[in-house]
C-alpha positions as CSV (number, residue, x, y, z in Angstrom):
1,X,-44.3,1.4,15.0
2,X,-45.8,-2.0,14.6
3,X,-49.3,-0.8,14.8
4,X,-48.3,1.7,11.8
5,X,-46.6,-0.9,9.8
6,X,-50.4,-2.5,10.5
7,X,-52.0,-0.2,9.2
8,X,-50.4,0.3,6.3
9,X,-50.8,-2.8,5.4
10,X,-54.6,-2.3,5.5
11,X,-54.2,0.8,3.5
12,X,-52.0,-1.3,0.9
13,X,-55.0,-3.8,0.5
14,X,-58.1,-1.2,0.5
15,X,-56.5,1.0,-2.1
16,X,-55.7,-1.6,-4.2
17,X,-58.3,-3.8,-3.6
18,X,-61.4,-2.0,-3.2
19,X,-60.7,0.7,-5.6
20,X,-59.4,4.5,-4.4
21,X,-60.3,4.3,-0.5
22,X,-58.1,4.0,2.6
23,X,-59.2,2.6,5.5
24,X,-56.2,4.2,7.8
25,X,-55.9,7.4,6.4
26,X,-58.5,8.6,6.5
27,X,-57.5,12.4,5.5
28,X,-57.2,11.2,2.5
29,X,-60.5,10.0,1.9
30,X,-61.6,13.5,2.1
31,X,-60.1,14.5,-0.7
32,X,-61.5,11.3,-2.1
33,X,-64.9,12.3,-1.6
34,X,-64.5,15.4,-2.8
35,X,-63.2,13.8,-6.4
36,X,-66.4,11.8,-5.9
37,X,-68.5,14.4,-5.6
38,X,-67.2,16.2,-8.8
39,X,-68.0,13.0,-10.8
40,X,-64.8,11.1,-10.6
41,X,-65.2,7.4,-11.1
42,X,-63.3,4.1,-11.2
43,X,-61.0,3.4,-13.0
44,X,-59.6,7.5,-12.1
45,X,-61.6,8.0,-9.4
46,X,-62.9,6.4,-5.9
47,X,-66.6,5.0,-5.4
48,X,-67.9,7.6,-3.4
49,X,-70.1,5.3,-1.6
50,X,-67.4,2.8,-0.1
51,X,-65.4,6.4,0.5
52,X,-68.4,7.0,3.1
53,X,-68.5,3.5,4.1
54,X,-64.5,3.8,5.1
55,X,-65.5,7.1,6.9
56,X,-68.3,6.2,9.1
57,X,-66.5,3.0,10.2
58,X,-63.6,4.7,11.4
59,X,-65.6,7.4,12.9
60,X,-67.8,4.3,14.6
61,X,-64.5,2.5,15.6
62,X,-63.2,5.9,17.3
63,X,-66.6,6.5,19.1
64,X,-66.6,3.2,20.8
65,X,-63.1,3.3,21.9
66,X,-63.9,6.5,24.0
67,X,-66.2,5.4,27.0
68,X,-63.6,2.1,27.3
69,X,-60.7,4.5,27.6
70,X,-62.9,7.3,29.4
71,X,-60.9,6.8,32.8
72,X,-58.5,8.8,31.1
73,X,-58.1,12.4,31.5
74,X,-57.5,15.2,29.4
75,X,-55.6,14.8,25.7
76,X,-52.4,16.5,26.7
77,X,-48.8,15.2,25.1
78,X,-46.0,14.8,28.0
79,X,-42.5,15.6,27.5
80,X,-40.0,12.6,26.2
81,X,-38.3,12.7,29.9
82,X,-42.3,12.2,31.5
83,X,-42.7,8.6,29.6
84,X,-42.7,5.9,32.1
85,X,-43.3,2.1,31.1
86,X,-47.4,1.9,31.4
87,X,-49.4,0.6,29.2
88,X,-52.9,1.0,30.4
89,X,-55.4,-2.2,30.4
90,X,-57.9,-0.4,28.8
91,X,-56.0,0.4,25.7
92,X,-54.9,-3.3,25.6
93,X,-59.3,-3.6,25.5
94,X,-59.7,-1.6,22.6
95,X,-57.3,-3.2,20.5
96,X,-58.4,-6.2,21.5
97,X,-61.8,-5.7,19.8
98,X,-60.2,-4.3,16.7
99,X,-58.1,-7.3,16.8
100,X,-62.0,-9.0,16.5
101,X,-62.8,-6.9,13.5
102,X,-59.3,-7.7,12.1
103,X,-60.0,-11.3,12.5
104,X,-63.4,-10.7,11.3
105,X,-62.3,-8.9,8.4
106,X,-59.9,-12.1,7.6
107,X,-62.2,-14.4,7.8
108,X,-64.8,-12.5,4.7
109,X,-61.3,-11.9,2.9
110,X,-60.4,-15.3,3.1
111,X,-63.6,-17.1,2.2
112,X,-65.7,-14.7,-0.5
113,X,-65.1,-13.1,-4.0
114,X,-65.0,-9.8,-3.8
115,X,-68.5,-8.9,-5.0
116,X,-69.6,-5.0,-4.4
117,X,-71.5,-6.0,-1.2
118,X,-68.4,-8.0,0.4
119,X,-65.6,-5.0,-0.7
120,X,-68.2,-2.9,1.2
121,X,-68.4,-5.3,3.9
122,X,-64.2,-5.1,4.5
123,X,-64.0,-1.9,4.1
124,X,-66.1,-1.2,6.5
125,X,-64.6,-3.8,9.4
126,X,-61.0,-2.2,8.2
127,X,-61.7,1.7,8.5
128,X,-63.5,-0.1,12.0
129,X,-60.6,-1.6,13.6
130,X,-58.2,1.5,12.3
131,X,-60.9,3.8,14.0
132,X,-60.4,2.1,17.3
133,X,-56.4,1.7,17.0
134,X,-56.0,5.3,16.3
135,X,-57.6,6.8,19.8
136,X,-55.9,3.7,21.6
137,X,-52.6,5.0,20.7
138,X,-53.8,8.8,21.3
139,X,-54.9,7.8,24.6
140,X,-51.3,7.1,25.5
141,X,-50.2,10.7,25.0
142,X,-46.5,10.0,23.1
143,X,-45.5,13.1,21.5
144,X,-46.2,13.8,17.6
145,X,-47.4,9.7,17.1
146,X,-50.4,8.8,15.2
147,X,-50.1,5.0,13.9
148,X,-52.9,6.0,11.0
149,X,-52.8,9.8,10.4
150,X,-49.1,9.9,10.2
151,X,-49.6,13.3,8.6
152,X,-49.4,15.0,12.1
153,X,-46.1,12.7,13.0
154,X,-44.6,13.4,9.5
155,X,-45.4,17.3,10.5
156,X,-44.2,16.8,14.2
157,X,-40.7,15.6,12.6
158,X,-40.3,18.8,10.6
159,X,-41.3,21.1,13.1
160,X,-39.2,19.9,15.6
161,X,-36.3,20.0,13.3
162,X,-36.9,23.1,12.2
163,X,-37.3,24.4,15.4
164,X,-34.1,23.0,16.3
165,X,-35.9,21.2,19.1
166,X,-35.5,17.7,18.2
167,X,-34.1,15.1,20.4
168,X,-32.8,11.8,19.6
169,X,-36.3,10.1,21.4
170,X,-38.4,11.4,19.4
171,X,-36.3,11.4,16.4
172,X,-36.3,7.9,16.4
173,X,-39.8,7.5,17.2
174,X,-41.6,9.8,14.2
175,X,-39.0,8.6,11.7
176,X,-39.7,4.9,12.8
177,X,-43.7,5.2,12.6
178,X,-43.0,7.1,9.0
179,X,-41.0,4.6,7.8
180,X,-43.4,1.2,9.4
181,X,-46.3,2.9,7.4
182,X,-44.4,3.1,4.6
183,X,-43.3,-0.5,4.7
184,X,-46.0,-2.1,5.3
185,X,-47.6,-0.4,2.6
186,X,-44.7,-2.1,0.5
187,X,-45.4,-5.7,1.9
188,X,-49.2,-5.0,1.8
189,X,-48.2,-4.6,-2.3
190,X,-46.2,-8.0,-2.1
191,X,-48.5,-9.8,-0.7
192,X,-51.6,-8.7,-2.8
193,X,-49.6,-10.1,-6.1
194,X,-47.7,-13.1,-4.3
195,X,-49.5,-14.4,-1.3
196,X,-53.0,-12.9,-2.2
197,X,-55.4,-15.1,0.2
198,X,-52.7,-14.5,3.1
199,X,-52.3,-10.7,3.1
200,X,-54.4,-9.9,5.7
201,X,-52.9,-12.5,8.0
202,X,-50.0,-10.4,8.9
203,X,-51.6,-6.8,10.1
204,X,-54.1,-9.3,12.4
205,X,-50.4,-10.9,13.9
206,X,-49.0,-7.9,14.1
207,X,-52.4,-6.1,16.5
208,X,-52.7,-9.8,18.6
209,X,-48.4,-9.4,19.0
210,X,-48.9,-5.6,20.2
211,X,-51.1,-6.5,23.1
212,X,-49.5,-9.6,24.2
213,X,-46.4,-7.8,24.7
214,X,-47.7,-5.0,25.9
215,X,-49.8,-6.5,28.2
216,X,-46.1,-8.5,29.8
217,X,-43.6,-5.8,29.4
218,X,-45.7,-2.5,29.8
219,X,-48.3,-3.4,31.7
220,X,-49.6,-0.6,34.5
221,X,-47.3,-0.4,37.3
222,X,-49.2,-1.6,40.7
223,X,-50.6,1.7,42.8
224,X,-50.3,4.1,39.7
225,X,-53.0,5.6,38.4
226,X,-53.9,4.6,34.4
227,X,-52.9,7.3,32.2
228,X,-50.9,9.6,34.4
229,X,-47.7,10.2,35.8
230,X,-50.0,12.3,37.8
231,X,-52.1,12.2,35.2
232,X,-50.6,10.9,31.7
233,X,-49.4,7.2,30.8
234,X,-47.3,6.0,27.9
């Protein structure tokens, strides 16, 4: 839940900021494009360019997180009752070095106007880090959780209440990660008009707070393999 309260935070800042992109979801940018593409420009439509930009760094963020987490097997989801208390080094590595780009991304916001060249420049460390986050919380194998594409939690929450399936686990899990994005997205508002120079301190506090905790109170358990309870970690 705090890495989606993260990244909505970043979504908060790039849509509003940068013009129409996101640089969490990024299923959203799609359609983006597409508007793009049919000649919709500022101040109704996105730049199609930084939409591409947001793209290709998540894409690149995603692609390097896989041969850090490749000791991981398969992609299957385990059961509520499966989850034991492991949280995986390697997943503790990846957001590490999106914890860089957040840093990095920081460090432009904090000390350049936003020409063309430096919104480009964000976006593209942004839609990095988020790229990275999203496969390091995939790699963990929770039921119905993304932290960026909450579409597929939001649809895991009907579904499972519609097929009368739902328990109280994961009721409290995809509600919580629907409603972090969601506020964050609110506070990523707040600060933008109120604490402008400041308002990509918090998302960077947030990641470097995940893996420290992590790291102490879910850290692998000593003889049990990463990722698996036989297999799968959580």
């Amino acid at each position: 839940m705090a890495l989606a309260f993260s990244a909505g935070i970043y979504d908060a800042i790039s849509f509003l900021s940068f013009g129409k992109v996101f640089t969490a979801a990024q299923t959203g940018n799609f359609a983006l494009l597409g508007l793009g593409v049919a000649g919709a420009r500022p101040p109704t439509g996105p730049l199609p360019v930084t939409v591409v930009i947001s793209l290709a760094g998540f894409a690149a963020g995603g692609g390097l997180a896989m041969p850090i987490l490749k000791s991981f097997s398969g992609d299957e989801e385990i059961e509520d009752d499966s989850v034991f208390q492991a949280w995986p080094r390697r997943v503790s590595i990846v957001l590490g070095v999106a914890l860089v780009a957040q840093v990095g991304f920081l460090a432009v916001w904090m000390t350049n106007s936003l020409s063309i060249d430096i919104v480009r420049v964000l976006v593209a460390l942004a839609a990095f880090a988020m790229g990275l986050q999203i496969n390091a919380v995939r790699f963990l194998h929770v039921p119905g959780v993304s932290t960026t594409a909450v579409t597929a939690t939001f649809i895991a929450l009907v579904s499972a209440i519609a097929d009368w399936s739902l328990d109280a686990h994961a009721a409290r899990r995809s509600a919580g990660v629907l409603v972090s994005v969601t506020v964050g997205a609110v506070l990523g508002d707040w600060m933008l008009r109120h604490a402008h120079s400041y308002a990509p301190v918090l998302p960077a506090f947030v990641t470097a707070s995940v893996i420290a905790i992590a790291s102490v109170a879910l850290r692998q358990e000593p003889g049990r393999p990463a990722g698996s309870r036989g297999r799968s970690g959580a």
